[in-house]
C-alpha positions in Angstrom: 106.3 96.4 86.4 109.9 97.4 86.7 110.9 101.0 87.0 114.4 100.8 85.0 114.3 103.0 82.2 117.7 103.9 79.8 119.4 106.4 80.2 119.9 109.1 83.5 117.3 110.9 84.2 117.4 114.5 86.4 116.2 114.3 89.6 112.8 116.7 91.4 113.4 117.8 94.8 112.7 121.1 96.7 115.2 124.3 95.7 118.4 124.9 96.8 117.3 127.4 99.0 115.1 125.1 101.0 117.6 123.9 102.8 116.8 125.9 106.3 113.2 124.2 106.1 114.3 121.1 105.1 116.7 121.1 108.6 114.0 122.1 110.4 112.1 119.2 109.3 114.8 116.6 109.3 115.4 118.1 113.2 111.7 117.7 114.5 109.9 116.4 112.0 111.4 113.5 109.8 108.2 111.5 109.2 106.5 114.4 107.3 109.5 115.7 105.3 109.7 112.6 103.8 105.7 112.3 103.0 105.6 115.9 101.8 108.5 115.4 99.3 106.9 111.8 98.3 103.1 113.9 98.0 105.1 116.8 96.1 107.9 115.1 93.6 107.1 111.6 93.5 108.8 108.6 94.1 112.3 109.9 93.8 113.8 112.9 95.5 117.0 114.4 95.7 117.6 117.0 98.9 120.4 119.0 98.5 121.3 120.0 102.4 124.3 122.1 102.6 127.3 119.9 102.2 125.0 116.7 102.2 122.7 115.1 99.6 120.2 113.2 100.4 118.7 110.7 97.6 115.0 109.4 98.3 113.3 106.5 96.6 109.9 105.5 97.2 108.9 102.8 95.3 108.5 99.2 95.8 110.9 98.5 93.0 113.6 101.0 94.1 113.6 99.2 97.7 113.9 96.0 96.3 117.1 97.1 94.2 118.5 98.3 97.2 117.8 96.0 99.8 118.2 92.8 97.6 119.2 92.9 94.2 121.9 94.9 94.6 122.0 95.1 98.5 126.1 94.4 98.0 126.5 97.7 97.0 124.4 99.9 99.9 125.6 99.7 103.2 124.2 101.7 105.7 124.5 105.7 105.2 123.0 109.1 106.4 125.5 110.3 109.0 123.2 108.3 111.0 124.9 104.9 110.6 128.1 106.7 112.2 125.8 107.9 115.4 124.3 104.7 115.8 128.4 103.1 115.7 128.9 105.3 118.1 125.9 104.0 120.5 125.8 100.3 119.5 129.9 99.8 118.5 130.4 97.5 115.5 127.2 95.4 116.1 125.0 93.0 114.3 122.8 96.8 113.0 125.9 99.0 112.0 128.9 96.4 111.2 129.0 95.4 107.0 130.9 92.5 105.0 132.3 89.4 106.4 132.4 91.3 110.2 128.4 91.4 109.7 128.0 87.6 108.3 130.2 86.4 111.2 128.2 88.1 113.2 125.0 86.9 111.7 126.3 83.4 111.7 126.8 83.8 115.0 123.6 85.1 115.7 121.0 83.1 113.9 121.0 80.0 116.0 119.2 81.7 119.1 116.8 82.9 116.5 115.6 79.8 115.0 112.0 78.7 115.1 112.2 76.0 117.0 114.0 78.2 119.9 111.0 81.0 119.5 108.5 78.4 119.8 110.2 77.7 123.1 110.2 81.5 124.1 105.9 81.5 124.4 106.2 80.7 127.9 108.5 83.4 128.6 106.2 85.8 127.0 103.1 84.4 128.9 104.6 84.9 132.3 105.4 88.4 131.2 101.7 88.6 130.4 100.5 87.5 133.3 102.9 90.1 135.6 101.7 93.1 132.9 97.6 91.9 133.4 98.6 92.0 137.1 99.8 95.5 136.8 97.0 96.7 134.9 94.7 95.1 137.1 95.7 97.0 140.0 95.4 100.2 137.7 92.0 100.1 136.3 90.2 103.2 136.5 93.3 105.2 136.4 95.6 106.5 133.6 98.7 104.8 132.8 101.6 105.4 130.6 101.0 101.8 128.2 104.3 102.6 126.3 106.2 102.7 129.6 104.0 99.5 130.4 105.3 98.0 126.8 108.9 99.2 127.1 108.9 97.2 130.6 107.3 93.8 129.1 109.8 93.7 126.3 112.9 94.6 128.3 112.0 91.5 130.6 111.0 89.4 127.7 114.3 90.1 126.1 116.4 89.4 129.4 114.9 86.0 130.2 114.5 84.5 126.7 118.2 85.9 125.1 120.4 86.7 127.6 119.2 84.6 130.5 118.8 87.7 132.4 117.0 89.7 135.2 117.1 93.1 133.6 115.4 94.5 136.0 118.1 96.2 138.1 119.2 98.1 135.0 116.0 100.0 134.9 118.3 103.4 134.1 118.9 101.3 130.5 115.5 103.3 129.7 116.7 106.8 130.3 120.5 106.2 129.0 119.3 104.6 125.7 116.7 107.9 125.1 119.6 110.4 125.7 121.8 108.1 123.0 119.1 108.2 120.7 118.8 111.9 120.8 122.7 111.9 120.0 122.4 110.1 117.2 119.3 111.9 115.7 121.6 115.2 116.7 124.9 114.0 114.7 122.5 112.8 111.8 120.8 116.6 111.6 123.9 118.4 112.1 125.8 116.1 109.6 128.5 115.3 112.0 129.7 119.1 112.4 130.2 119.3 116.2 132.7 116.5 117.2 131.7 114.6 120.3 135.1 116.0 122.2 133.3 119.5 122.1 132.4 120.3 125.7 129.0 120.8 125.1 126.5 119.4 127.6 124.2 117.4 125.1 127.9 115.9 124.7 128.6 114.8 128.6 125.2 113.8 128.8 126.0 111.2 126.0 129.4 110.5 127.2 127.4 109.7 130.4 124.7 107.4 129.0 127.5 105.5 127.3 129.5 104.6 130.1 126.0 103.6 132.1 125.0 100.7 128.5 129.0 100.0 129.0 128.6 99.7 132.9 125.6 97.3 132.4 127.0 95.1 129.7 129.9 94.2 132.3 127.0 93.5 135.1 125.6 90.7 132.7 128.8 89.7 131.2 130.4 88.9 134.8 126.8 87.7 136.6 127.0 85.5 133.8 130.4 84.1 133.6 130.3 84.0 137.8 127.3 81.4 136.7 127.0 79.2 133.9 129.1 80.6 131.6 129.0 79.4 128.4 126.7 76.8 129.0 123.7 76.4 127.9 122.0 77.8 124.0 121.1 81.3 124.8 122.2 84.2 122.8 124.5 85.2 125.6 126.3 81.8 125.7 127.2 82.1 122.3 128.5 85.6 122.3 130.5 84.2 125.4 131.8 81.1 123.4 132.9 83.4 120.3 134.0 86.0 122.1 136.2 83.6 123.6 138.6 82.7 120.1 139.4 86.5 120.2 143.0 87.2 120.0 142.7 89.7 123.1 141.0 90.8 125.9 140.4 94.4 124.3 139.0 92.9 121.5 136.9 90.4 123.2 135.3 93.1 125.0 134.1 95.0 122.2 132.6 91.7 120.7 130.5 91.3 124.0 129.7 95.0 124.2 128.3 95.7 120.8 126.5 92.7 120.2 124.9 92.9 123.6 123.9 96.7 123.2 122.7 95.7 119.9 120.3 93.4 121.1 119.4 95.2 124.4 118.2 98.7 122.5 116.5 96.5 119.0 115.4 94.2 121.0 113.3 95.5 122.6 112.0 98.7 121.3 110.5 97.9 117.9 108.2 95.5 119.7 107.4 97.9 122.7 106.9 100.2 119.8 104.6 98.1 117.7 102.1 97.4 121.1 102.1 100.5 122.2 100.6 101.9 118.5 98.3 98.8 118.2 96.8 100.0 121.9 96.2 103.3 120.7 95.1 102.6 117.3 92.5 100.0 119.5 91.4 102.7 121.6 90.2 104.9 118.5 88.5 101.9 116.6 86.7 99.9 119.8 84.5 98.0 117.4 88.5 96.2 116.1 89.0 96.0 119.9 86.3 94.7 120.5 86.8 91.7 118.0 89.8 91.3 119.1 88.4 90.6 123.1 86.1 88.2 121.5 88.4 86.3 119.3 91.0 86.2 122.5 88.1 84.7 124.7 87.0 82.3 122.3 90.4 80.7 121.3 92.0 81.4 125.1 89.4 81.2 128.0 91.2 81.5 130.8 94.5 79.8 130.5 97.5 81.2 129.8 98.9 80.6 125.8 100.8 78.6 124.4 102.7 79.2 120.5 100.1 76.7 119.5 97.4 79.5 120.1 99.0 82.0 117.5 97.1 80.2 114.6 94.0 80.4 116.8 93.9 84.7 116.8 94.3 85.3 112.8 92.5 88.9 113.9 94.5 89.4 116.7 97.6 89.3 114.0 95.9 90.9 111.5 95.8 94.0 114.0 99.2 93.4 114.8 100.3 93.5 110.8 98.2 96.6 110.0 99.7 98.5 113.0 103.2 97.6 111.7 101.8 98.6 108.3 100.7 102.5 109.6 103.9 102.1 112.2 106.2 100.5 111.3 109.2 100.3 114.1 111.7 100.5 111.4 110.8 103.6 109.9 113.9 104.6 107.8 116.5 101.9 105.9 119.3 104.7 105.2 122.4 103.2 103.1 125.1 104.8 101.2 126.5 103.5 97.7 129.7 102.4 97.1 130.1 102.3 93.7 128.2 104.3 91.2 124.7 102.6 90.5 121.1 103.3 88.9 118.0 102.9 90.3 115.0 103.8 88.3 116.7 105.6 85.5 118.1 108.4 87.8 121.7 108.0 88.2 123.5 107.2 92.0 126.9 108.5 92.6 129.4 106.5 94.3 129.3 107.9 98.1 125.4 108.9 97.9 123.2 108.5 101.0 120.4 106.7 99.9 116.6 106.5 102.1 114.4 104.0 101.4 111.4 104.6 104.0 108.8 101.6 105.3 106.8 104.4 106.4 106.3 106.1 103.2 105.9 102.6 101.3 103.4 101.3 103.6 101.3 104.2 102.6 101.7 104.4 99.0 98.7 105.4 97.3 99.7 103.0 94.3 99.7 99.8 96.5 97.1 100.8 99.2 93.4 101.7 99.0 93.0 104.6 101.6 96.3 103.8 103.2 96.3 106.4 106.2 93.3 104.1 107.7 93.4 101.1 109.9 92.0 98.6 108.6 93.7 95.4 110.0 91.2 93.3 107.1 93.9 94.1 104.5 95.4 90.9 106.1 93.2 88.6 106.4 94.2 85.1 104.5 91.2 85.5 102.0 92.1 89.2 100.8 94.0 90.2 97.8 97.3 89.8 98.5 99.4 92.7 98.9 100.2 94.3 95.2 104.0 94.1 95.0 105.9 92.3 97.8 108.1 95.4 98.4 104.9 98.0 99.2 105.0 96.0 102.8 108.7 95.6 104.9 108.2 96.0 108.7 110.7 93.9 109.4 112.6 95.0 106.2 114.1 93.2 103.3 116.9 91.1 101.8 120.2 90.0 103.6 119.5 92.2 106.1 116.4 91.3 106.6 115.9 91.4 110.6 116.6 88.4 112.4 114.3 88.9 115.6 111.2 88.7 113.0 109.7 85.6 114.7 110.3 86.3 118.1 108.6 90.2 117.8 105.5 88.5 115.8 105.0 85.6 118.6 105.2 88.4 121.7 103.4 91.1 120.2 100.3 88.8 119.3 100.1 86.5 122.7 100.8 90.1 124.5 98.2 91.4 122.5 95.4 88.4 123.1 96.1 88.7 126.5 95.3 92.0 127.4 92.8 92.3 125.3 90.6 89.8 126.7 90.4 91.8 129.9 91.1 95.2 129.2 90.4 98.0 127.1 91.9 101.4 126.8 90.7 105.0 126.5 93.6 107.2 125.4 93.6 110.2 127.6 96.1 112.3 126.3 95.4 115.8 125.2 96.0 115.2 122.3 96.3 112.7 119.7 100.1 110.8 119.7 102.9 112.1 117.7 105.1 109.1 116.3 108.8 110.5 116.5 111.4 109.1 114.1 113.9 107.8 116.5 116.3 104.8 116.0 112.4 103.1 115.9 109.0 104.7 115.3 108.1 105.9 119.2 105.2 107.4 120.8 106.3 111.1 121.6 106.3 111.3 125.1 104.4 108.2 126.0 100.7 106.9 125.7 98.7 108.2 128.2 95.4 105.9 128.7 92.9 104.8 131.0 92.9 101.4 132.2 89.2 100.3 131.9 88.0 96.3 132.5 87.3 94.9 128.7 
């Protein structure tokens, strides 16, 4: 049923003189000031910040306004889109218009199916090295996000850039200290210029120049080698880099794309795991379904894509983990002309939230949506209510283009440890998702490596 109604409507939202609570939230807390105001006002919410206004829709309809029908007229808002330019440059995640659908055209060939199908034995040697690791651990406690983050920053490498990442191992600790610039500039609105000498500043100016510093590694390893040869996602940044009018500009092509793809790349699926772990260790009977469907459609060998339609439960887990977590937590854009969505009225200029997490817990579209129940998925249950209520990977044009490839590792990654391990978390308390650029594990997942 569609949500439009005639005529402008006035918008709920918290008092004027909420703001200091509403800054403290937005600062630690972003996840629960956007479920409060959703549990308190409904499915739209204006926050009036200081000099910033914050318009928040939270219905299936409302996202796919935004994010499809009239996805022409949102590009992406919040302050935040200006932080993350300043981390990832004018890449395929910030840049807008004909820049972004160069760049998408561009792009999309390294993605295609029959190139992800290709990338399973990529992801099964990464397997094997992580069951290796975690065989040498069992009985102790590990840090299984740090474990993720590792597999997916390989993965990554080998199948897009043709790459050894693994001397950039200080990519880890640069891209967190970027992140917690751009969730700064977002809270603060953009009131304390970068040229300030502050030292959360030179910190960032620091962790910048180490992504720049490792962009030129793989850039000249790779053009010392095989250049532009060959259909990986690095050869075809080289080859359109290479009808740039200058040097200066080529260079900022190279950079942003392959920052782009170095922080998303990786993260939302290291993200993704390291929830379905945890979310495993709480529910062992799902784990333990999991082991047996693993064993009985692997044995021994290593997997091939072919396997993927031989673990339905193993991506049923892997779907209802994206559903409570998804990595993509917050789709911000800003309006450039004046619009309406729902009846309420959008100015031109407004930042605009539509949140994954909030949908994917919607009490209109899911039956007791904070619990894990990865049977919601399975291929003989109702289908979800409105196509909207469910957008890990989010929606329309923008739609993310690494969908494939983060479904086929997450689910062989999965079936592979599972079959042999199983994880008791061991933290002291229970995991606190933070609201980064993705949906992280505060901190990391502390768990004890036990055979399965």
């Amino acid at each position: 049923m569609s949500l439009v109604r005639t005529g402008p409507r006035s918008y709920p939202g918290p008092p004027p003189w909420a703001t200091p609570g509403l800054l403290r939230k937005l600062w630690g807390d972003r996840l629960r000031l956007l479920s409060d105001a959703a549990d308190e006002y409904g499915d739209v919410v204006r926050f009036a910040m200081g000099p910033k206004t914050l318009y928040f829709f939270n219905h299936p309809d409302h996202a796919r306004h935004v994010l499809t029908d009239n996805a022409a007229n949102y590009h992406k808002g919040l302050g935040l889109a200006e932080a993350r330019r300043r981390i990832l440059g004018d890449g395929l995640l910030t840049s807008e218009g004909e820049t972004w659908r160069g760049q998408r055209r561009v792009i999309s060939p390294a993605f295609r199916r029959e190139r992800i199908a290709g990338f399973a034995g990529v992801v099964a040697e990464a397997g094997v090295k992580l069951t290796g690791r975690l065989e040498a651990r069992t009985g102790d406690v590990v840090d299984l996000a740090g474990e993720m983050t590792a597999l997916t920053m390989d993965v990554l490498g080998r199948t897009l850039l043709d790459a050894d990442l693994s001397p950039l191992s200080f990519l880890g600790s640069a891209f967190e200290t970027a992140q917690e610039q751009a969730m700064f500039e977002m809270v603060t609105l953009g009131a304390l210029p970068l040229w300030l000498p502050l030292p959360r500043h030179r910190r960032f100016r620091a962790a910048r120049r180490q992504i720049e510093d490792a962009v030129r590694t793989l850039v000249s390893t790779r053009e010392r080698g095989a250049g532009t040869e060959g259909s990986d996602l690095m050869a075809m940044l080289l080859r359109a880099a290479d009808s740039e009018p200058s040097a200066g500009a080529r260079w900022n092509l190279l950079r942003d794309q392959i920052v782009t793809m170095l922080l998303a790349g990786h993260e939302t699926t290291a993200s993704t795991l390291s929830w379905a772990w945890y979310l495993l260790s709480q529910h062992p009977e799902a784990a333990e379904r999991m082991r047996a469907e693993a064993v009985a459609a692997l044995g021994d060998r290593t997997p091939g894509h072919a396997d993927l339609t031989g673990l339905p439960y193993t991506t049923m887990v892997i779907q209802e983990t994206m559903r409570l977590y998804p990595a993509v937590w917050g789709l911000p854009r800003r309006a450039l002309a004046t619009d309406e969505i729902g009846g309420y009225p959008v100015p031109a200029g407004a930042d605009v939230m539509i949140s994954p997490y909030t949908l994917h817990r919607h009490r209109d579209f899911w039956t007791e949506p904070d619990q894990f129940r990865p049977e919601r998925f399975a291929a003989d249950a109702p289908p979800v209510a409105h196509r909207y209520a469910y957008i890990p990977f989010g929606a329309g044009p923008r739609v993310c283009v690494g969908s494939h490839l983060g479904m086929l590792e997450a689910t062989l990654i999965a079936a592979m440890v599972a079959r042999r391990f199983r994880f008791e978390f061991a933290g002291p308390a229970e995991p606190v998702p933070e609201a980064m650029l993705s949906l992280r594990v505060r901190g990391g997942l502390p768990v004890r490596v036990l055979a399965a």
